[in-house]
PDB file of N, CA, C and O in Angstrom:
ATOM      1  N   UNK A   1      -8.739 181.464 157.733  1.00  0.00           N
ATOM      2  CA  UNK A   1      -9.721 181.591 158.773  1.00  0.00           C
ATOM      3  C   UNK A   1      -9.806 180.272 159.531  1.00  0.00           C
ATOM      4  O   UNK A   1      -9.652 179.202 158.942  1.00  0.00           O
ATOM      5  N   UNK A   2     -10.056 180.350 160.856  1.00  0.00           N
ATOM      6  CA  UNK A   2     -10.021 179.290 161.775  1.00  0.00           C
ATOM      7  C   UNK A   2     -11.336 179.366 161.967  1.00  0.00           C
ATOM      8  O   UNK A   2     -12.024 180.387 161.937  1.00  0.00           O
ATOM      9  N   UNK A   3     -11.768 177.970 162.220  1.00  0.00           N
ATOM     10  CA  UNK A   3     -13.393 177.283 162.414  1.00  0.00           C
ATOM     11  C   UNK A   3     -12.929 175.983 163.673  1.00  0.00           C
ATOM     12  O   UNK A   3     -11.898 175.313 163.608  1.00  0.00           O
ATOM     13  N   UNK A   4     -13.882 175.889 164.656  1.00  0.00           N
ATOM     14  CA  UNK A   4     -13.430 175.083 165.229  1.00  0.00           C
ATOM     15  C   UNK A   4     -14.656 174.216 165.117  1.00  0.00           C
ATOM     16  O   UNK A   4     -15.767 174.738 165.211  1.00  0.00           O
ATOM     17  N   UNK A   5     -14.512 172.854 164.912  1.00  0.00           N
ATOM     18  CA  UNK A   5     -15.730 171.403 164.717  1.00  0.00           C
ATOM     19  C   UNK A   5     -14.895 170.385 165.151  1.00  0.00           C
ATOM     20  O   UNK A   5     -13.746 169.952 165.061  1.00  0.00           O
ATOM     21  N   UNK A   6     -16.476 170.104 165.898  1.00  0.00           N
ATOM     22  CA  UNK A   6     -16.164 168.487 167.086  1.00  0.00           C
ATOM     23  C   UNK A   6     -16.093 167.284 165.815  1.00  0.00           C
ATOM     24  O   UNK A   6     -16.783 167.301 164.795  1.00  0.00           O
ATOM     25  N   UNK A   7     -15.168 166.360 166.148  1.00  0.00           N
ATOM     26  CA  UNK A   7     -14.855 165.564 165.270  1.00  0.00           C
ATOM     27  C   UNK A   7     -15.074 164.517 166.183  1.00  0.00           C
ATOM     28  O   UNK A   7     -14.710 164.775 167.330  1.00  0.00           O
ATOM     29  N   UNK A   8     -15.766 162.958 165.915  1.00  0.00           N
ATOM     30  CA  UNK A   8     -15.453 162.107 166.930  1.00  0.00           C
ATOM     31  C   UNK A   8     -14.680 161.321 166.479  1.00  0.00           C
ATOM     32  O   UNK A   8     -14.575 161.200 165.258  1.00  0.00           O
ATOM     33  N   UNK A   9     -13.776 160.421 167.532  1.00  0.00           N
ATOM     34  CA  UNK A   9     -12.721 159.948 167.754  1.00  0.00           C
ATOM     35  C   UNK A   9     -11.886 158.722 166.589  1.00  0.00           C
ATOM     36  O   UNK A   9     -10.798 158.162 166.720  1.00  0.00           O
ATOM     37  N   UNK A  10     -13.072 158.607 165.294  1.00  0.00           N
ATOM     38  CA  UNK A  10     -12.971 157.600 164.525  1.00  0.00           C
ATOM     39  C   UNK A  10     -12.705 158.305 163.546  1.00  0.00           C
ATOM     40  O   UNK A  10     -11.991 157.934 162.615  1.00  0.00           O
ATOM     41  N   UNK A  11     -13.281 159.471 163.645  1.00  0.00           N
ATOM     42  CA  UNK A  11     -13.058 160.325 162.387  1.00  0.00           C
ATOM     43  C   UNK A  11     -11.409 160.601 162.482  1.00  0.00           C
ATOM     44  O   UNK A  11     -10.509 160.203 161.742  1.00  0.00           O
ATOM     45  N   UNK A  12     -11.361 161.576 163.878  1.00  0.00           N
ATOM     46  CA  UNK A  12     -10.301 162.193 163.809  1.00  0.00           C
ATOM     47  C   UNK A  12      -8.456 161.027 163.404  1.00  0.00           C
ATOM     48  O   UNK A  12      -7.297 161.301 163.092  1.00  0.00           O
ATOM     49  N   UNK A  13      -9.186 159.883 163.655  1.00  0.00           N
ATOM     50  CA  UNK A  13      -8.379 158.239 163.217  1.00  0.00           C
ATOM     51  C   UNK A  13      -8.326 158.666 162.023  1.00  0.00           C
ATOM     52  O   UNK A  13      -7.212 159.089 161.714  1.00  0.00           O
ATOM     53  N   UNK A  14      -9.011 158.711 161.328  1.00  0.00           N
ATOM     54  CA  UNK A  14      -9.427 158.285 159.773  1.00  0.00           C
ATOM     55  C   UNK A  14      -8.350 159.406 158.884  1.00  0.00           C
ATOM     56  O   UNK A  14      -7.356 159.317 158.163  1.00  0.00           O
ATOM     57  N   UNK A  15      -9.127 160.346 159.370  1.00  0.00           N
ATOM     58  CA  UNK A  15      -8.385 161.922 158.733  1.00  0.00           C
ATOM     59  C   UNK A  15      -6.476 161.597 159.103  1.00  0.00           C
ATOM     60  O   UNK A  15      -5.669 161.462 158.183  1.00  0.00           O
ATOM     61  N   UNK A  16      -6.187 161.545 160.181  1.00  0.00           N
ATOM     62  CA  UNK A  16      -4.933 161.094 160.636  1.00  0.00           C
ATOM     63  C   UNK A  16      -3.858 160.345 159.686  1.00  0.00           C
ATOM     64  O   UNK A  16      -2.731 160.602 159.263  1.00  0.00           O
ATOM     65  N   UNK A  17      -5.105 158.925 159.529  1.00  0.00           N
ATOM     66  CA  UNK A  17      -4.421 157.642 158.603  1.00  0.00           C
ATOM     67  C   UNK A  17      -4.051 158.891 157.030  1.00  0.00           C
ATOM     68  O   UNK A  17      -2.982 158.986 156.427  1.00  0.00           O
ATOM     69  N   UNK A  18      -5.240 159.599 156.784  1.00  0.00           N
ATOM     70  CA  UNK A  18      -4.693 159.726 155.011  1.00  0.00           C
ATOM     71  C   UNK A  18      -4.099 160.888 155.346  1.00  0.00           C
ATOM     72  O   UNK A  18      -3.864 161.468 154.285  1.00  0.00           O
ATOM     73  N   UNK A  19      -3.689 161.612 156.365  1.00  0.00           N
ATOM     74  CA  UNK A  19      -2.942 162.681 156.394  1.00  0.00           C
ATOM     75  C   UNK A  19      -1.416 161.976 156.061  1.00  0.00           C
ATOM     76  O   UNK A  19      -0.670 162.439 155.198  1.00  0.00           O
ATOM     77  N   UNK A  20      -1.114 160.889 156.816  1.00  0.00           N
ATOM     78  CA  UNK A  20      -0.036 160.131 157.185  1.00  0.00           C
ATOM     79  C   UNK A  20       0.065 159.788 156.051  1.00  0.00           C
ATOM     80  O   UNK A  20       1.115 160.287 155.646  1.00  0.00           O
ATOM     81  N   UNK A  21      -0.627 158.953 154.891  1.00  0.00           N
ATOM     82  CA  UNK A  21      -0.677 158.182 154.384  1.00  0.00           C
ATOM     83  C   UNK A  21      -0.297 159.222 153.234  1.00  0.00           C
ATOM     84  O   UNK A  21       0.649 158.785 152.579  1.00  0.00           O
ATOM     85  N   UNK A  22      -0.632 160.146 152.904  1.00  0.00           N
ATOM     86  CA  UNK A  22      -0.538 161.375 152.024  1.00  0.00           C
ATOM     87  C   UNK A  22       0.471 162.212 152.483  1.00  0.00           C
ATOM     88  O   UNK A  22       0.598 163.144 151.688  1.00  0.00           O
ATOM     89  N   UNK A  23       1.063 162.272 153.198  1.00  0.00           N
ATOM     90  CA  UNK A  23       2.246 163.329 153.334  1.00  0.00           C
ATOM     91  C   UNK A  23       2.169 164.420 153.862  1.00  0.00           C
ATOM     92  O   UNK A  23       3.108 165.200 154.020  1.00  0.00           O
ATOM     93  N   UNK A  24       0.692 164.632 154.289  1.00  0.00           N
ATOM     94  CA  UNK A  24       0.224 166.256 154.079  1.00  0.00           C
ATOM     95  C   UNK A  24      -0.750 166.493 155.745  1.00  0.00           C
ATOM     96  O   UNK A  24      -1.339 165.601 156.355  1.00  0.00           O
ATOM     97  N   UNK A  25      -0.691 167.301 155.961  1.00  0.00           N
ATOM     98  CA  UNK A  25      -1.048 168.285 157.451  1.00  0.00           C
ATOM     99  C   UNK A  25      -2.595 167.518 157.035  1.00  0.00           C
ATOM    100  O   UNK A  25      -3.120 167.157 155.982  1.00  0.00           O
ATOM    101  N   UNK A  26      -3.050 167.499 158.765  1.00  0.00           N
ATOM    102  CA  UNK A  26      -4.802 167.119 158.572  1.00  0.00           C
ATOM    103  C   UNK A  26      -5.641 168.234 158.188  1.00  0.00           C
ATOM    104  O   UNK A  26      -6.785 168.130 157.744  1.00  0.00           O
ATOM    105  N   UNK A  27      -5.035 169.251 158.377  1.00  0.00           N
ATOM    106  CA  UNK A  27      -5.883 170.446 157.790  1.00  0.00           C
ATOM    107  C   UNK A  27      -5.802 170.055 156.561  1.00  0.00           C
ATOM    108  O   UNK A  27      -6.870 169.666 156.089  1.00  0.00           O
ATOM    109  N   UNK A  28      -4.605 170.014 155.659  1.00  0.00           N
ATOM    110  CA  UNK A  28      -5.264 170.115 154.228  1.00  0.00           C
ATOM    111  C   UNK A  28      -5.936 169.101 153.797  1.00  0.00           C
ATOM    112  O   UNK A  28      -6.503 169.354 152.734  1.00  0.00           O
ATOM    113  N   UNK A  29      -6.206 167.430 154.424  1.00  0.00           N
ATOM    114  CA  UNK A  29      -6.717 166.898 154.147  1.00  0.00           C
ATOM    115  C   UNK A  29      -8.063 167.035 154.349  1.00  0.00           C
ATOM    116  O   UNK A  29      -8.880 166.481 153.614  1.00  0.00           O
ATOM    117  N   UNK A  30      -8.431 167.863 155.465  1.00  0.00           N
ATOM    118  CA  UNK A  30      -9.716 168.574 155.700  1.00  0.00           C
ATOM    119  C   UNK A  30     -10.610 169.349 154.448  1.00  0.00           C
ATOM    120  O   UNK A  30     -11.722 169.179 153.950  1.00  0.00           O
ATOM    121  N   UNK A  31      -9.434 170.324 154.231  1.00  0.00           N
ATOM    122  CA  UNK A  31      -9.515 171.335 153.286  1.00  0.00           C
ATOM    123  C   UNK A  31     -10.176 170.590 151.971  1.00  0.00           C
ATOM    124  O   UNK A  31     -11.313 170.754 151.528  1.00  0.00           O
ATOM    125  N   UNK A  32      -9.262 169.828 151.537  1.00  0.00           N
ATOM    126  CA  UNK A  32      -9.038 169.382 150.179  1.00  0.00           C
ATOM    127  C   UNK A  32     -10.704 168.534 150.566  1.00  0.00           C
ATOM    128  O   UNK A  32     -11.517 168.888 149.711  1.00  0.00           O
ATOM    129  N   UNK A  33     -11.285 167.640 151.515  1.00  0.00           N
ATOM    130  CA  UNK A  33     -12.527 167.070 151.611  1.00  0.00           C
ATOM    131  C   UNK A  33     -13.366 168.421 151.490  1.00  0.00           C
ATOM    132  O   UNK A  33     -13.415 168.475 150.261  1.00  0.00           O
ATOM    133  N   UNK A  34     -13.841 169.194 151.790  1.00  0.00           N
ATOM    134  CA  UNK A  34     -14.531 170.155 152.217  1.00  0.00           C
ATOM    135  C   UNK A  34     -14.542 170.963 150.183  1.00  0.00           C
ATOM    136  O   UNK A  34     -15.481 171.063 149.394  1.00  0.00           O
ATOM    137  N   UNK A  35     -13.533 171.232 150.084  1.00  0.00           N
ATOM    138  CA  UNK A  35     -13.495 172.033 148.457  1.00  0.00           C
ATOM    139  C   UNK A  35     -14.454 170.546 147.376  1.00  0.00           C
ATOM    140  O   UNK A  35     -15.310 170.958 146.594  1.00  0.00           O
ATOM    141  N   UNK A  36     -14.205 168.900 147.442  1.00  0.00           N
ATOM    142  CA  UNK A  36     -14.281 168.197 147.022  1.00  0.00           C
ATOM    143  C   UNK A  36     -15.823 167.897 147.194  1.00  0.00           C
ATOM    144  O   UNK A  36     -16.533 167.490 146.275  1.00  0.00           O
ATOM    145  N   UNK A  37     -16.304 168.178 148.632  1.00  0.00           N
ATOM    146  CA  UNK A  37     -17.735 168.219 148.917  1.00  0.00           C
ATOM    147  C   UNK A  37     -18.549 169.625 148.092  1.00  0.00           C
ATOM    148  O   UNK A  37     -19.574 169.548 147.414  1.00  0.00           O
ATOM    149  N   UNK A  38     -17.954 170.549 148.312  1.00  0.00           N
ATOM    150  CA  UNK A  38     -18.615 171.849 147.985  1.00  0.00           C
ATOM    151  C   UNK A  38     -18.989 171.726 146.236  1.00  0.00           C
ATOM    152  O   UNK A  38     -20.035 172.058 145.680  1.00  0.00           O
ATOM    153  N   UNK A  39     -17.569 171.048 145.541  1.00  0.00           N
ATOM    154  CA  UNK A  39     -17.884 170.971 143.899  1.00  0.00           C
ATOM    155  C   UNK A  39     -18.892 169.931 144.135  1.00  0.00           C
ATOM    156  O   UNK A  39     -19.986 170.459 143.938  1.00  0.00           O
ATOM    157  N   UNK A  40     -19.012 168.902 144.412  1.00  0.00           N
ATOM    158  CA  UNK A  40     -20.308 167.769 144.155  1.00  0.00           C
ATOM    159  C   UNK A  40     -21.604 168.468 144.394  1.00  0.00           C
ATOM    160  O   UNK A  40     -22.380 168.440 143.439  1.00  0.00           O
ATOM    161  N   UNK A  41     -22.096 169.245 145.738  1.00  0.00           N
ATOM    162  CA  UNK A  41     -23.270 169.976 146.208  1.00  0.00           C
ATOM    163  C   UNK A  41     -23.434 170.612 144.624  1.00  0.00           C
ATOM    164  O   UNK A  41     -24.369 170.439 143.842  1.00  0.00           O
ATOM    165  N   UNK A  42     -22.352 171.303 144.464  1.00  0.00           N
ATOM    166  CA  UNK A  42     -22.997 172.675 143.123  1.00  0.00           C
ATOM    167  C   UNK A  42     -23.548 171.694 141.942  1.00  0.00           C
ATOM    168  O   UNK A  42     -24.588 171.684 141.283  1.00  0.00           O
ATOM    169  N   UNK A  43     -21.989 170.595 141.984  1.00  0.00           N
ATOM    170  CA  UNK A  43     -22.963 169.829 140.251  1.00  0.00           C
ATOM    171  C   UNK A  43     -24.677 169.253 140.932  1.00  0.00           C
ATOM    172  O   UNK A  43     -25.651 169.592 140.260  1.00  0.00           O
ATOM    173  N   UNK A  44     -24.833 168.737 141.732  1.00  0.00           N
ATOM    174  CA  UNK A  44     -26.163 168.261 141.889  1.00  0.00           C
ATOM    175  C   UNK A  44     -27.324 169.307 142.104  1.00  0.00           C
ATOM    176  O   UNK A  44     -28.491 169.001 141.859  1.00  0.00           O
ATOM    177  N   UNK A  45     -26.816 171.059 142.760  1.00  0.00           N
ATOM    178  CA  UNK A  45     -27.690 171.773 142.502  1.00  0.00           C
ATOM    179  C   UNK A  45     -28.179 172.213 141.122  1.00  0.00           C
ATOM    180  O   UNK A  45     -29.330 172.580 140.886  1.00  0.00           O
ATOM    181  N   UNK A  46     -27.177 172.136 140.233  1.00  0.00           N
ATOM    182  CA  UNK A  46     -27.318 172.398 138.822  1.00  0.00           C
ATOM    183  C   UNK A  46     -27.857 170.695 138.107  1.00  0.00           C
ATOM    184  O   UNK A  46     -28.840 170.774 137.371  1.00  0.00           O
ATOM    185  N   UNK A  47     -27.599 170.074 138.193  1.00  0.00           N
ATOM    186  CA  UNK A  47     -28.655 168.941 138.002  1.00  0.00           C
ATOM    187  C   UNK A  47     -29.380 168.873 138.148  1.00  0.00           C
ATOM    188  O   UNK A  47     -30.005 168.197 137.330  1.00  0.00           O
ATOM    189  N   UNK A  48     -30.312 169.580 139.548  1.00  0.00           N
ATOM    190  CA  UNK A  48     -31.355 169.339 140.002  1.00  0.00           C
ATOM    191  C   UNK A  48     -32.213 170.991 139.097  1.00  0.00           C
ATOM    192  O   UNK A  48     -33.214 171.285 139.751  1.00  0.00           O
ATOM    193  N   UNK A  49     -32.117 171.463 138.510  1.00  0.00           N
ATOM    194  CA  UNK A  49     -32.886 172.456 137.517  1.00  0.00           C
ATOM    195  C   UNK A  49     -33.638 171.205 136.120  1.00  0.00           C
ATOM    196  O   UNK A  49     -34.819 171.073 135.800  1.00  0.00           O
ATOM    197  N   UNK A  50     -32.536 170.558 135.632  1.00  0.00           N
ATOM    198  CA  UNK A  50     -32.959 169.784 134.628  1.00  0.00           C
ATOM    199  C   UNK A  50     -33.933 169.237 134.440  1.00  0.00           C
ATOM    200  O   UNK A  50     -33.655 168.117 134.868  1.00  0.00           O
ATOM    201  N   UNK A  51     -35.149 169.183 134.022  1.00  0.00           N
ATOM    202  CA  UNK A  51     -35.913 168.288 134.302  1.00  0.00           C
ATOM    203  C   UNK A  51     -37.551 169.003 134.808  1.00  0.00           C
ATOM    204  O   UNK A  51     -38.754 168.785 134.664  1.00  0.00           O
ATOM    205  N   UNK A  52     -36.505 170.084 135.552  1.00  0.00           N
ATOM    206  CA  UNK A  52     -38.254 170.216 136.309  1.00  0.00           C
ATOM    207  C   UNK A  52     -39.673 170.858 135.764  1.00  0.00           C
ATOM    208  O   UNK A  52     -40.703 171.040 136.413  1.00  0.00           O
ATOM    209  N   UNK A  53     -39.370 171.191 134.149  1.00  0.00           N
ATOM    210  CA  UNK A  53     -40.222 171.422 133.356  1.00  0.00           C
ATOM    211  C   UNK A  53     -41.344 170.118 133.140  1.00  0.00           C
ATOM    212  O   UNK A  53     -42.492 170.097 132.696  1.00  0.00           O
ATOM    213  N   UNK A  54     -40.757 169.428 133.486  1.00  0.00           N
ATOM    214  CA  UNK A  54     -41.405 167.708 132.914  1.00  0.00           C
ATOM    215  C   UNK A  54     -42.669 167.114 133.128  1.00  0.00           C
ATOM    216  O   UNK A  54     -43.371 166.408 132.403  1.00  0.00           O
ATOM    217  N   UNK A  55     -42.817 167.566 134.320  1.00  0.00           N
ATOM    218  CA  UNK A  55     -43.727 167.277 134.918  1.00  0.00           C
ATOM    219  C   UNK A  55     -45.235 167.961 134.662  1.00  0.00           C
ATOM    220  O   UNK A  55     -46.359 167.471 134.774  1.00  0.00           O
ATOM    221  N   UNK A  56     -44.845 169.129 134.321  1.00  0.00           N
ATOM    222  CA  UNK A  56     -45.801 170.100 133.817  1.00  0.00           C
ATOM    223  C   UNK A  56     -47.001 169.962 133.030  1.00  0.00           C
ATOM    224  O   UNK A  56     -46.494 169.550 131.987  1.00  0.00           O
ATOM    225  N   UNK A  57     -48.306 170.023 132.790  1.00  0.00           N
ATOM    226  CA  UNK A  57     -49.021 169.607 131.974  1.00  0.00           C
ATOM    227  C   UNK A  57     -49.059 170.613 130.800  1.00  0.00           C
ATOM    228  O   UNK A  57     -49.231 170.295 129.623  1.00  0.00           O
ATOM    229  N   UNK A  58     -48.869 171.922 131.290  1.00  0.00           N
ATOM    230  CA  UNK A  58     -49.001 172.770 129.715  1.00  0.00           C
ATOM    231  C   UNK A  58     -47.078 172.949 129.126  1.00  0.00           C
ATOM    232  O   UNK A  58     -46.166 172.573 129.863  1.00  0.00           O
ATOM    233  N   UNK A  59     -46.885 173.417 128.072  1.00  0.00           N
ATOM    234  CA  UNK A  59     -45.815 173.754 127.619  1.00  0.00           C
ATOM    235  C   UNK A  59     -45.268 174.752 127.515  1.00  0.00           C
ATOM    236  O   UNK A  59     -45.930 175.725 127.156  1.00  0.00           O
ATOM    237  N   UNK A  60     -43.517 174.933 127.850  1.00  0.00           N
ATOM    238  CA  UNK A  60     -43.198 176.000 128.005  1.00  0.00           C
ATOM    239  C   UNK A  60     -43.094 177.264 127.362  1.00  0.00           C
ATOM    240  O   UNK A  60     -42.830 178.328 127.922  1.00  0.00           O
ATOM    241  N   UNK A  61     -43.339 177.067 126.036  1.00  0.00           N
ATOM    242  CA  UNK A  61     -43.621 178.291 125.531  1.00  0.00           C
ATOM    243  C   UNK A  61     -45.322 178.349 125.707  1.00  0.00           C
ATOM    244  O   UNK A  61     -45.585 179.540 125.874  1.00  0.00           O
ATOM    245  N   UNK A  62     -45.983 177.928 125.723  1.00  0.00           N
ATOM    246  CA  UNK A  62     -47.706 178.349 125.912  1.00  0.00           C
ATOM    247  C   UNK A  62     -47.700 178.856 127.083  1.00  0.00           C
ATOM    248  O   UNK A  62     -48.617 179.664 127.225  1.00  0.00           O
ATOM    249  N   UNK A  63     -47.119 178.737 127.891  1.00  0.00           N
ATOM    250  CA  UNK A  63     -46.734 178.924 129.343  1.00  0.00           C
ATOM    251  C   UNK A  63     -46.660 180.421 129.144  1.00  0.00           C
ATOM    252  O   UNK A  63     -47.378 181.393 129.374  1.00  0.00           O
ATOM    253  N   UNK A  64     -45.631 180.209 128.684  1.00  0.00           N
ATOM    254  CA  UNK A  64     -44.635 182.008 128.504  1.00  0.00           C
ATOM    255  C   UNK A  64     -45.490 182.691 127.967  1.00  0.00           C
ATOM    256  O   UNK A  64     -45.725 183.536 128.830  1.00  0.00           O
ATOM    257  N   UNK A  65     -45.986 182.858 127.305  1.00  0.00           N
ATOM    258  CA  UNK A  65     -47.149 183.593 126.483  1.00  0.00           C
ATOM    259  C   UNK A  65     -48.364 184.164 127.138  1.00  0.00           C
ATOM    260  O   UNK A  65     -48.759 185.329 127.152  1.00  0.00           O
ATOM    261  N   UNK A  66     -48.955 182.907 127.769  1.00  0.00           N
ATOM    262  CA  UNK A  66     -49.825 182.979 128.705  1.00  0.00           C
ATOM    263  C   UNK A  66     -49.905 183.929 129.615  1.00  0.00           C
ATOM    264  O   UNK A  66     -50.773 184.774 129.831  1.00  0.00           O
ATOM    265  N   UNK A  67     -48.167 183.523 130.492  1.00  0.00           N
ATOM    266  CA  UNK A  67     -48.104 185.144 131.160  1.00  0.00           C
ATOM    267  C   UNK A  67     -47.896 185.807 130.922  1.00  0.00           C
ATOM    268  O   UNK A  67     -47.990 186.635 131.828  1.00  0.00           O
ATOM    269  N   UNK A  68     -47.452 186.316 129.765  1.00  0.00           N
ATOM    270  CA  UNK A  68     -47.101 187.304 129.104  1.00  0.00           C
ATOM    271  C   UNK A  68     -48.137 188.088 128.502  1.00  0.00           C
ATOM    272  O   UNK A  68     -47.885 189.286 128.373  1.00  0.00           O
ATOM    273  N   UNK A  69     -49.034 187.751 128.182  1.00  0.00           N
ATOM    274  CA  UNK A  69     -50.591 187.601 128.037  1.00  0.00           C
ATOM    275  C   UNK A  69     -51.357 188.423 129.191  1.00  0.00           C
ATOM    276  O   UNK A  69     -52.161 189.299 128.872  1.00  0.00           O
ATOM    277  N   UNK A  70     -50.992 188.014 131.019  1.00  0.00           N
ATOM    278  CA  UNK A  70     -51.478 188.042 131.675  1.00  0.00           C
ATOM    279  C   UNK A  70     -51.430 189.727 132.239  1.00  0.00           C
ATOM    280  O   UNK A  70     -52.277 190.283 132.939  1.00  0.00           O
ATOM    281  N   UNK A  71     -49.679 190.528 131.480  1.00  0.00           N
ATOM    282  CA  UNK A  71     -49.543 191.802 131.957  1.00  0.00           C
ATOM    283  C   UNK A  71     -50.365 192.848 131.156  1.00  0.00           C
ATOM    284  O   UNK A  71     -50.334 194.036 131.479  1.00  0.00           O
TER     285      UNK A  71
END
């Protein structure tokens, strides 16, 4: 699938140099950034679950109960 995005003129340098520099078409150096961005987003969305019990003043099973309680 084709996507077309404005690149400015430092970028499109940049991408160029490691296309050159790598052997390989600027698309896949595109590609290969874009798959490399997408895995980092997911680990930090799944990082970002960890934790958020913490803050909480009651506990998670009293919690659970509670609503469970509540039906």
């Amino acid at each position: 699938m084709r996507i077309l995005v404005d690149l400015g003129e430092t970028q499109v340098l940049a991408l160029d140099e490691l296309a050159h520099k790598d052997k390989r078409s600027r698309a896949a150096v595109i590609r290969q950034a874009i798959d490399e961005y997408l895995v980092r987003r997911r680990k930090l969305e799944e990082l970002d679950a960890f934790g958020l019990w913490g803050e909480r003043k009651i506990d998670g099973l009293a919690y659970q109960e509670q609503v469970r309680g509540d039906w």
